[in-house]
N, C-alpha and C positions, 0 to 999 in steps of 0.2 A: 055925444057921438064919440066913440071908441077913435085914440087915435092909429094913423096910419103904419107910422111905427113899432105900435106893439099890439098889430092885429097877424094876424097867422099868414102863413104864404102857403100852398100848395106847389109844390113840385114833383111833377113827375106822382101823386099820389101820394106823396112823405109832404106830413104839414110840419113845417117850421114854425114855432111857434111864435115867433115874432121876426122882425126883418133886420136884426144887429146881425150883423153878421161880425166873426173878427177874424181878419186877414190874415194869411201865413204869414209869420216872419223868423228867417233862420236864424237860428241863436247856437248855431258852430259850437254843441257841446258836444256833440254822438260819439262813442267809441267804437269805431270800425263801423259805421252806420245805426248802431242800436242806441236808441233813445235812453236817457240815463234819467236817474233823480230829479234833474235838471227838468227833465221834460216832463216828467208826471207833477211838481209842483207849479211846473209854467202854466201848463196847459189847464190844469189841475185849477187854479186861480179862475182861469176864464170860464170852466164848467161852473162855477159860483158864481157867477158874477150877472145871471138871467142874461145872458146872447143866444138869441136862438140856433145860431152857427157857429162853427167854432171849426176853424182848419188849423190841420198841423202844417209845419217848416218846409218850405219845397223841400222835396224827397226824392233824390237818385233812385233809377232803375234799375241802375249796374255800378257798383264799386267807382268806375271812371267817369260815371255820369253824374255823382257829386262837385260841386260848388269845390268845397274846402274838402281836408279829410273830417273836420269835423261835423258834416251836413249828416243827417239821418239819409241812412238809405230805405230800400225795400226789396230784399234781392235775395235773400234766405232763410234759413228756419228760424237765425237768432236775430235777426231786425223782426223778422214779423213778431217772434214769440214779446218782444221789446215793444213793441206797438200796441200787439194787444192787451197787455199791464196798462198803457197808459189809458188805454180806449175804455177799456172796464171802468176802473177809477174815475174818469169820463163823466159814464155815465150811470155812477155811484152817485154823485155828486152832485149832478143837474139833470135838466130836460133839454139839453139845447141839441141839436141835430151834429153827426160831430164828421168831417170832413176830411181826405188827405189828398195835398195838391201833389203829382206827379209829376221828375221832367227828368231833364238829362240837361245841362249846364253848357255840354258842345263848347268852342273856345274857349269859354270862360271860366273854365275848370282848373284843376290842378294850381291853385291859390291857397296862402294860407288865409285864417282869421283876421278880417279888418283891422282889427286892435293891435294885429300883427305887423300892420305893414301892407293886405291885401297883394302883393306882389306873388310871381310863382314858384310854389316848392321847386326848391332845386334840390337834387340827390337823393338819398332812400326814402322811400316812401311818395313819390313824383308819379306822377303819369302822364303819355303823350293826351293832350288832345285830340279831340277830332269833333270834327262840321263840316256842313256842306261844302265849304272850298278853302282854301290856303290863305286866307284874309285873318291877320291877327288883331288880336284887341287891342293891344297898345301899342305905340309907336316902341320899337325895341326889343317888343314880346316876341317867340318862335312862332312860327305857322306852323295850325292848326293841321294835321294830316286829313286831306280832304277825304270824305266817307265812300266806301266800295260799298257796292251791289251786297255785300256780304255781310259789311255794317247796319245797312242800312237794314237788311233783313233782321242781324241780331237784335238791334236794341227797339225794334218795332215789336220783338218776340219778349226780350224787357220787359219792356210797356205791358205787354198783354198778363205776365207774370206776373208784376207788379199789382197791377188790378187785381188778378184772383187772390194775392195773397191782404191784399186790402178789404177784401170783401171778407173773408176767414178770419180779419184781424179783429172786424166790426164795425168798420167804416159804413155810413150810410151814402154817404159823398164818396165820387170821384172826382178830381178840378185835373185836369189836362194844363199843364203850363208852356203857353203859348208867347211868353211876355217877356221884357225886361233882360231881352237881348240873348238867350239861352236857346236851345239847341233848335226848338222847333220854331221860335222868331228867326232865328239865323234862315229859315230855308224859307221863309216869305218873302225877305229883306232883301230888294236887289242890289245894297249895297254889301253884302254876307251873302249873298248864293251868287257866284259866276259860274254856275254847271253849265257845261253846251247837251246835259243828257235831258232826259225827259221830267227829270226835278229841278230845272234851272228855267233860264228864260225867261219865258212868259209867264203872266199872273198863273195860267193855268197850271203852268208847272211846276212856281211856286209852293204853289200850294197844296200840290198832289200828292208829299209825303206829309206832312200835316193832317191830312184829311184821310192817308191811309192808317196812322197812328190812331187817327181818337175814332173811325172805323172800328181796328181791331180792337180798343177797348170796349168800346161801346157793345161789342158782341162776347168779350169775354166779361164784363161787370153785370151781375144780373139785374134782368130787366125790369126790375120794380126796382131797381135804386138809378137815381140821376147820377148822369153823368156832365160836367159843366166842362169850360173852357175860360181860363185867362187869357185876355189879348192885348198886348200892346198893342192899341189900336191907331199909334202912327210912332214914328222915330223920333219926331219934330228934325227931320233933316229934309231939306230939301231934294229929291229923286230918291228917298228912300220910300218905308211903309208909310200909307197912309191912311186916312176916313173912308176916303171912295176905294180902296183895295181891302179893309177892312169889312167894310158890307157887305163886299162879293163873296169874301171868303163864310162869313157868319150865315149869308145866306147857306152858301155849301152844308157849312156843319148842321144848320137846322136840318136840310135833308137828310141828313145822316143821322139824326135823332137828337142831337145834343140839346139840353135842355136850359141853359142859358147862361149866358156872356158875361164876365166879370172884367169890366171895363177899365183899362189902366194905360201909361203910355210908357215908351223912352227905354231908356237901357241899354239901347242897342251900340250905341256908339260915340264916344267919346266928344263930339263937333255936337252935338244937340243943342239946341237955343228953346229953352223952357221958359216961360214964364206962368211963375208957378203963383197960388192965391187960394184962398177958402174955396172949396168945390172945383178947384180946375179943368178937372177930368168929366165932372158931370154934363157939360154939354154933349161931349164924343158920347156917354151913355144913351144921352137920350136921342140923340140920332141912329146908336143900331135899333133901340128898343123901336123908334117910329119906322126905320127903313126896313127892318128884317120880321116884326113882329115878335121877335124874342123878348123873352124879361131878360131883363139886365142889372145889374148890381156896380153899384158906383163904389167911389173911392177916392182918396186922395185928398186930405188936410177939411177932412168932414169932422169938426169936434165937437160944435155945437148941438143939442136934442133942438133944438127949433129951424135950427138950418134942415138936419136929416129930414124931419116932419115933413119939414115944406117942400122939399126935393123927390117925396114921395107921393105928398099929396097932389104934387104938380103934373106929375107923370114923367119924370124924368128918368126915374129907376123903380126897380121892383125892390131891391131891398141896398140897403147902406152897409159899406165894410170900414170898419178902423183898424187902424193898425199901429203906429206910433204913439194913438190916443188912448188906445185900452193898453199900451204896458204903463205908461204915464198914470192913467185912474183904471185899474182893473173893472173897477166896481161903475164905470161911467152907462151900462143899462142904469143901476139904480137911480142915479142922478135921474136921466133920462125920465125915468118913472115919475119922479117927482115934478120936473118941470111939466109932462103933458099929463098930469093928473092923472096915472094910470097905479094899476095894480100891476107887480111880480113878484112872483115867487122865489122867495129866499130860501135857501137850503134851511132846517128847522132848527139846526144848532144857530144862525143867526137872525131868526125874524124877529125875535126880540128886541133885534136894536131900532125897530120899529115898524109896530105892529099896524101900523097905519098903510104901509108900504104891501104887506102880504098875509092874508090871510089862507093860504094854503103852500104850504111847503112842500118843495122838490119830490114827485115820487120815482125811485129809480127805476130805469128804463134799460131792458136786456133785448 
């Protein structure tokens, strides 16, 4: 019996052809937002490596909607032209379905590179923050310029650019980044939104620019590609986000079309109390997948193929993402292969190093 793992997913009509998925993770090289060297043999590695998924680095919408100045953007002719080199190459190189997670960083912007220090750029090259209210990330840090009517309109218009130029670059994926404390968690979070307007307050109004954001993508990314959502699906803070404001909102986005939840937690705020273990996060997974009926995609200190296996076959998620684990062993599908007895497909310059593993080599996919 074919295992769970490296049997195909359908989504939205695009089969993936197995359920690795491998997680954004930003590696703060981009030059004014365009993906460099850097990014084509990053990326480049995991197109080989048989994952059926494969997302690039959260990616700004707008120059100030980066992370670092180093984050990839998506916001002009020379990011996208930068994207599309790597997206090709991509999918020169493998069959894996290839992804780009969208966001806007909101307070948590205008930082240099971890290795840096993680503190914020001060002097040229700086930009104001902004989110939904005047609440800073760290104790010390400046407040955040809370967003006007006019903001809020801009970078929702972003987003929507964003997407078309994702879709032109060759992206088959959309990911909505909803998580890890960044712009569109900030306006769930009642501890990060004290608006008294119609995007503050209540759950309801929480969540109304959220849902007006992956809305307009959803209608500007064409309708035979999925569109997903990351969700920090609680704070681990007490009166912050949590499971039961999570399902409400997942509910929403299912009616809005989104095609499913890529389950994660925290980030939001400095006071969080984790306790973190192999599969942490897989429980919250399997409660939207049982509460909303959405597939859902787990995460978080999954390294094991027999762990993933069983976390699938259980029904806890529809597909597994790594991400500390695949820069560690790029090549951790092939493992994977070996331990649940399966065949994949190794790119044809490598199936030689064992032909036991693959009998049909990568064809490339435009």
């Amino acid at each position: 019996m074919p295992s769970a793992l490296f049997s195909p997913f359908d989504l939205k009509g695009l089969t993936v052809p197995n359920r690795i998925t491998v997680a954004p993770m930003c590696q703060y090289a981009a030059l004014d937002g365009v993906p460099q060297d850097w990014h084509l043999v990053h990326l480049g590695q995991f197109a080989m490596s048989g994952a059926g998924l494969i997302f690039t680095e959260a990616t700004g919408v707008e120059p100030d909607g980066r992370i670092t100045d180093g984050c990839t953007g998506l916001y002009d002719d020379a990011t996208e032209a930068g994207f599309a080199r790597v997206v090709d190459f991509m999918k020169s190189a493998g069959n894996a379905v290839v992804g780009i997670q969208l966001g806007h960083s909101g307070r948590k912007g205008n930082t240099v590179a971890p290795w840096q220090g993680g503190g914020m750029i001060e002097g040229s090259g700086g930009w104001q923050p902004q989110a939904p209210s005047a609440v800073p990330y760290l104790p010390g840090w400046p407040a955040p310029a809370p967003m006007t009517d006019s903001d809020l309109d801009r970078v929702k218009l972003a987003f929507v650019e964003a997407a078309k130029r994702a879709d032109r670059a060759g992206f088959d994926i959309v990911e909505l980044h909803a998580a890890h404390g960044y712009l569109l968690h900030q306006f769930l979070s009642p501890i990060t939104n004290t608006r008294d307007d119609v995007y503050g307050g209540s759950l309801e109004g929480r969540m109304r620019y959220p849902l007006e954001v992956f809305s307009a993508i959803r209608a500007a990314f064409p309708a035979e590609k999925p569109v997903i959502v990351r969700l920090s699906v609680t704070d681990w803070i007490e009166g912050g986000w949590d499971l039961d404001q999570s399902i409400e909102f997942c509910r929403a986005l299912k009616e809005l079309g989104c095609d499913m939840i890529d389950v994660t937690s925290g980030g939001l705020d400095q006071r969080q109390k984790i306790t973190t273990g192999p599969g942490y996060q897989v429980g919250m997974s399997e409660s939207i997948r049982r509460e909303t009926g959405m597939p859902t995609m787990a995460v978080g200190q999954i390294t094991d193929p027999i762990q993933a296996e069983t976390i699938l076959a259980t029904g806890q998620a529809d597909m597994i993402a790594l991400a500390r684990g695949m820069l560690w062993d790029p090549r951790w599908p092939w493992r994977a292969a070996v331990a649940l007895d399966e065949e994949i497909a190794l790119p044809a310059q490598y199936a030689r190093c064992n032909p036991k593993l693959s009998s049909t080599p990568f064809v490339r996919r435009r």
